[in-house]
C-alpha positions as a Markdown table, in Angstrom:
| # | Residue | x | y | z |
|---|---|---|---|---|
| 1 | Unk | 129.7 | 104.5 | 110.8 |
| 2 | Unk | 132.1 | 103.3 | 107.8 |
| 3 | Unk | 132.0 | 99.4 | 106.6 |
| 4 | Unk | 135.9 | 99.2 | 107.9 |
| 5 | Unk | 134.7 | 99.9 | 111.3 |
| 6 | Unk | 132.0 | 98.1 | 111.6 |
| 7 | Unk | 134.1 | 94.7 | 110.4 |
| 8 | Unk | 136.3 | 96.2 | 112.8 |
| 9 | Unk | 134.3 | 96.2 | 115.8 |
| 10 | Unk | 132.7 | 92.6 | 114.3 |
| 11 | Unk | 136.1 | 91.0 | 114.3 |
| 12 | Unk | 137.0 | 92.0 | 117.7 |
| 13 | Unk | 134.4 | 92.3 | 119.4 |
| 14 | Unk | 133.9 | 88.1 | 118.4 |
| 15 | Unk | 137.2 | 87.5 | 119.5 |
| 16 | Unk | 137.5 | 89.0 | 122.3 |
| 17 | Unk | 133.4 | 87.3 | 123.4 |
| 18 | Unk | 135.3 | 83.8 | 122.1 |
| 19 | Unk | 138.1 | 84.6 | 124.7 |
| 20 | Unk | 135.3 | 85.4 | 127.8 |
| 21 | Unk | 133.8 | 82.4 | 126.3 |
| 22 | Unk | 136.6 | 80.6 | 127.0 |
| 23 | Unk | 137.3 | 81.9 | 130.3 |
| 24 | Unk | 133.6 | 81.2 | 131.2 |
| 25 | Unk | 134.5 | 77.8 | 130.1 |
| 26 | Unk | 137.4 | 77.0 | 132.0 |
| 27 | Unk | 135.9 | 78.5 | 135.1 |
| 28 | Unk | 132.8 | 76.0 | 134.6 |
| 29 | Unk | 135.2 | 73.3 | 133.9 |
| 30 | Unk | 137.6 | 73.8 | 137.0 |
| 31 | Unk | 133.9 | 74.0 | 139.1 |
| 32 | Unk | 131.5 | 76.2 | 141.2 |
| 33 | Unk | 135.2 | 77.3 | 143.2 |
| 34 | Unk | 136.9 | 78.3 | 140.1 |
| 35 | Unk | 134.3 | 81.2 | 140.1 |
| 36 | Unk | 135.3 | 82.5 | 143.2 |
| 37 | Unk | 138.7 | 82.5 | 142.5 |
| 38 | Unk | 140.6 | 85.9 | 142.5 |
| 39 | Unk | 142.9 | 85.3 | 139.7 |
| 40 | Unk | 140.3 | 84.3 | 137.2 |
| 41 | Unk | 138.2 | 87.4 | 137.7 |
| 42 | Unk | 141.5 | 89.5 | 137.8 |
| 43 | Unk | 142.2 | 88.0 | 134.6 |
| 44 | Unk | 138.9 | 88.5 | 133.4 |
| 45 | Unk | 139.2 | 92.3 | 134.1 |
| 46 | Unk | 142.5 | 93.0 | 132.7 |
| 47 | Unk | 141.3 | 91.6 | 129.7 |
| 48 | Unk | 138.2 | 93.9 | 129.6 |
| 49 | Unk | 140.4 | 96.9 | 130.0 |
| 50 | Unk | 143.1 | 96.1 | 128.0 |
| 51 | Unk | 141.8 | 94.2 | 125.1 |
| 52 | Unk | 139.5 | 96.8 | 123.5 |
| 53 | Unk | 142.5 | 99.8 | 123.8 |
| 54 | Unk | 144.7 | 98.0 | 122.2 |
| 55 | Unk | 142.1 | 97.1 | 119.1 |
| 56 | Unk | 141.1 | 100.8 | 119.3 |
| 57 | Unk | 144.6 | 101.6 | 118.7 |
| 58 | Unk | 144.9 | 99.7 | 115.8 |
| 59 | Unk | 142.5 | 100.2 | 114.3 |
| 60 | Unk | 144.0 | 104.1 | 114.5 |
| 61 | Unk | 147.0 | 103.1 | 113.0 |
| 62 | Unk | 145.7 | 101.3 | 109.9 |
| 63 | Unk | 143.8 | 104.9 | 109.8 |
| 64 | Unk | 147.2 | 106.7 | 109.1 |
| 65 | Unk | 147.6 | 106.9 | 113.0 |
| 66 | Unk | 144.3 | 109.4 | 113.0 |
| 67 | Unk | 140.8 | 108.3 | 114.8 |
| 68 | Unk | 138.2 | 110.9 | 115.8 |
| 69 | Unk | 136.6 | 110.6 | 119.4 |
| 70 | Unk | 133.8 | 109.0 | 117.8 |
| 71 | Unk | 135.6 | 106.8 | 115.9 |
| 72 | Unk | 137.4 | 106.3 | 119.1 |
| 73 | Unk | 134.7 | 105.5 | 121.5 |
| 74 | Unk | 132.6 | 103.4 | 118.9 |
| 75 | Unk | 135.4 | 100.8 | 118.5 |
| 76 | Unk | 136.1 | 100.9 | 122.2 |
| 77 | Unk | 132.5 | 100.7 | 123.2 |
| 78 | Unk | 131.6 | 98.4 | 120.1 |
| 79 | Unk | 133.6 | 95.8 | 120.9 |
| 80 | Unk | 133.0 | 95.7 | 124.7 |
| 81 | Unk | 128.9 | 95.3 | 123.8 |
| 82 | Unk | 129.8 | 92.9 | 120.8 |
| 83 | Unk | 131.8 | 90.4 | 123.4 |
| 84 | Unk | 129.5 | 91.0 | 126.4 |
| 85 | Unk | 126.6 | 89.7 | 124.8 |
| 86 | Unk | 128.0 | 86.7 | 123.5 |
| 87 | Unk | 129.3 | 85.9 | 127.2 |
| 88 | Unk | 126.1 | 86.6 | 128.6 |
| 89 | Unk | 124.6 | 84.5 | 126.3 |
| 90 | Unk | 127.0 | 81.7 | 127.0 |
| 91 | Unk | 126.6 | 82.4 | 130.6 |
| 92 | Unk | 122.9 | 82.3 | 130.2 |
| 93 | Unk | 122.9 | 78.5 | 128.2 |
| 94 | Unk | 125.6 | 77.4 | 131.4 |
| 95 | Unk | 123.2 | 78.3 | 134.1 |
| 96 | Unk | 119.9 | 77.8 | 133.0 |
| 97 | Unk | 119.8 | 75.1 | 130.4 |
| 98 | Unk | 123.1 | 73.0 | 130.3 |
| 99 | Unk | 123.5 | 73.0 | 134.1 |
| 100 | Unk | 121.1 | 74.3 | 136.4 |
| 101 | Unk | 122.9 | 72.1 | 138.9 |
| 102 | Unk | 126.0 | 74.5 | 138.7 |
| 103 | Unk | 124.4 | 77.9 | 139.7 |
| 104 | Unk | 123.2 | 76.5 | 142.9 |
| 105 | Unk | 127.3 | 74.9 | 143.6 |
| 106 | Unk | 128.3 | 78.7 | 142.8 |
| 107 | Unk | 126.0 | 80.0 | 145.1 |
| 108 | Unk | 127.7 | 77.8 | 147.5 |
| 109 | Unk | 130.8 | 78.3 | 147.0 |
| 110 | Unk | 130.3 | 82.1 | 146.8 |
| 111 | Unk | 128.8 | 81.9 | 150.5 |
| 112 | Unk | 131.4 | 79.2 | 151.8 |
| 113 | Unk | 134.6 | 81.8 | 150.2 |
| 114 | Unk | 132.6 | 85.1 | 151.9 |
| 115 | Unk | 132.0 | 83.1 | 155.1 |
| 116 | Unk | 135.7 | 82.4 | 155.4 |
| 117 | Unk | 136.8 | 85.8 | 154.7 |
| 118 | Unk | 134.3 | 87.7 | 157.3 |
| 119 | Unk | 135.5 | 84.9 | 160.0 |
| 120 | Unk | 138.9 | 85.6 | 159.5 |
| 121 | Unk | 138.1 | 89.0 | 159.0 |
| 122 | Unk | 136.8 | 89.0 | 163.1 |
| 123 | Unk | 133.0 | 89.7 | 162.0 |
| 124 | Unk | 130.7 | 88.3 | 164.6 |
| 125 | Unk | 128.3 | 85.1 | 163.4 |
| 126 | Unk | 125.2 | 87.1 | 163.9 |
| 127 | Unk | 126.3 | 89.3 | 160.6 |
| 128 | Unk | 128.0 | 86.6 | 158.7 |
| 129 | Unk | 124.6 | 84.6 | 159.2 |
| 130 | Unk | 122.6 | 87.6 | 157.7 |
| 131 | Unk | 125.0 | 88.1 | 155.0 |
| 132 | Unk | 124.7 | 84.8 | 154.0 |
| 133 | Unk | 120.8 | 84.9 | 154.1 |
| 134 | Unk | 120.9 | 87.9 | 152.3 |
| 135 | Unk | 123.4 | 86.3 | 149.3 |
| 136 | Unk | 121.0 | 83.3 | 149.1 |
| 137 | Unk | 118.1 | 85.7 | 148.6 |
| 138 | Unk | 119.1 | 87.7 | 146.2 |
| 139 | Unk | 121.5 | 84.9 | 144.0 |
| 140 | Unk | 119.6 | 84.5 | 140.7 |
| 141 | Unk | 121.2 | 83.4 | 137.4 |
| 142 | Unk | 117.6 | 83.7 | 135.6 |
| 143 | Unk | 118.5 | 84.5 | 131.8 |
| 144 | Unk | 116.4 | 87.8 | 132.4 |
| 145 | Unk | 118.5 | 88.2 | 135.5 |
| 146 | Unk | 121.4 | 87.7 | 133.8 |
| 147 | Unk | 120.2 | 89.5 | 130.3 |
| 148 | Unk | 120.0 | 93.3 | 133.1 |
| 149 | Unk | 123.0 | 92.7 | 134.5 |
| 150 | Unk | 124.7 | 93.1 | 130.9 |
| 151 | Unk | 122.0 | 96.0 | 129.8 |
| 152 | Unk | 123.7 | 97.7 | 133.3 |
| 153 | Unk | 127.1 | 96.7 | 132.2 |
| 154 | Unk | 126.7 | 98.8 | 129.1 |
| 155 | Unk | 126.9 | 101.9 | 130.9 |
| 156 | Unk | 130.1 | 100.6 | 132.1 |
| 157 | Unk | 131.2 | 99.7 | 128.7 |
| 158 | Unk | 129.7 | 103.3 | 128.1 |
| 159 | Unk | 131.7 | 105.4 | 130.5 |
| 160 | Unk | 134.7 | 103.3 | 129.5 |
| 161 | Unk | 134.6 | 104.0 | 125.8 |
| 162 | Unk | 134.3 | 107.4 | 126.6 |
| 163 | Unk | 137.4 | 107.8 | 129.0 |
| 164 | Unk | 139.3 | 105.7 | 126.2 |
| 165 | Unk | 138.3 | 108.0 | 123.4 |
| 166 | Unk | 139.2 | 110.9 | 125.2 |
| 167 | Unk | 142.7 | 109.7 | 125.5 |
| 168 | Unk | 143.0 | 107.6 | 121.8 |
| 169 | Unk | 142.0 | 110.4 | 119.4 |
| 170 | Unk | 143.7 | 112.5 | 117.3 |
| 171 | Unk | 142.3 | 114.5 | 114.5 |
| 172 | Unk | 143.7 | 114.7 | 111.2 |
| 173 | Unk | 144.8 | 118.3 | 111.1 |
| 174 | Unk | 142.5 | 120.3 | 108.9 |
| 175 | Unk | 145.0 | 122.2 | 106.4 |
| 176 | Unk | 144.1 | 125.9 | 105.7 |
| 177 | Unk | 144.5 | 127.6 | 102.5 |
| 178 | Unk | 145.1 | 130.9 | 102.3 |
């Protein structure tokens, strides 16, 4: 991997981990509801998607508008990893250390939100009682919890890369002499 694209990915993949950061933030700042809320993960996700193409893709233009599939899904995937593990990291000092208090509001409001939608929805209490059971039981912001969840998002990130690579490359054109 060359020294421009490794800065490249570095740079990047910081800011775009500062702007989850920040998100993160204002989610934990606007309370356990705030995490629930559609527009915030929407917003979250467009940014996921459309953040690292647009990096990849300059970072083929200062490349003479050339970038191999390598090249290609390195930047895309780099920078993905680079900004999920500072999230997750911020995520983890949020939950476990700063404000233990907070998981267990987010747990609530996450129940309270999917309650709600199943009632309206015309699910029958029995269901909506074991699916809130079943959401306490498993709700765990651990940091090893929490650490999985982004060694599993990786193959996201992964998969992603790779779709973006396939349609960001282009090859320089090999000249033949004859």
């Amino acid at each position: 991997m060359s020294e421009q694209l490794k800065q490249h990915i570095f740079k990047n993949g910081l800011n775009m981990g500062l702007l989850l950061i920040g998100i993160t933030m204002f989610s934990y700042l606007g309370g356990a509801e705030m995490q629930t809320n559609y527009i915030v993960s929407f917003g979250t996700l467009i940014l996921m998607v459309v953040f690292p193409i647009y990096y990849t893709r300059v970072y083929r233009s200062s490349n003479e508008g050339y970038i191999s599939f390598r090249e290609a899904f390195t930047s895309c995937t780099g920078i993905l990893v680079a900004a999920g593990f500072l999230n997750v990291f911020c995520n983890i000092l949020i939950y476990n250390f700063i404000d233990p208090q907070y998981a267990i509001d987010v747990v609530e409001a996450i129940v309270e939100k999917t309650a709600t939608q199943l009632q309206s929805g015309g699910v029958d209490e029995a269901t909506i009682e074991r699916m809130i059971v079943d959401i306490e039981q498993n709700a765990d912001f651990s940091p090893m919890t929490l650490f999985k969840g982004y060694i599993f998002s990786i193959v996201f990130y992964t998969v992603f890369g790779l779709i973006v690579a396939a349609f960001t490359k282009k090859e320089k054109p090999e000249f033949i002499e004859e």
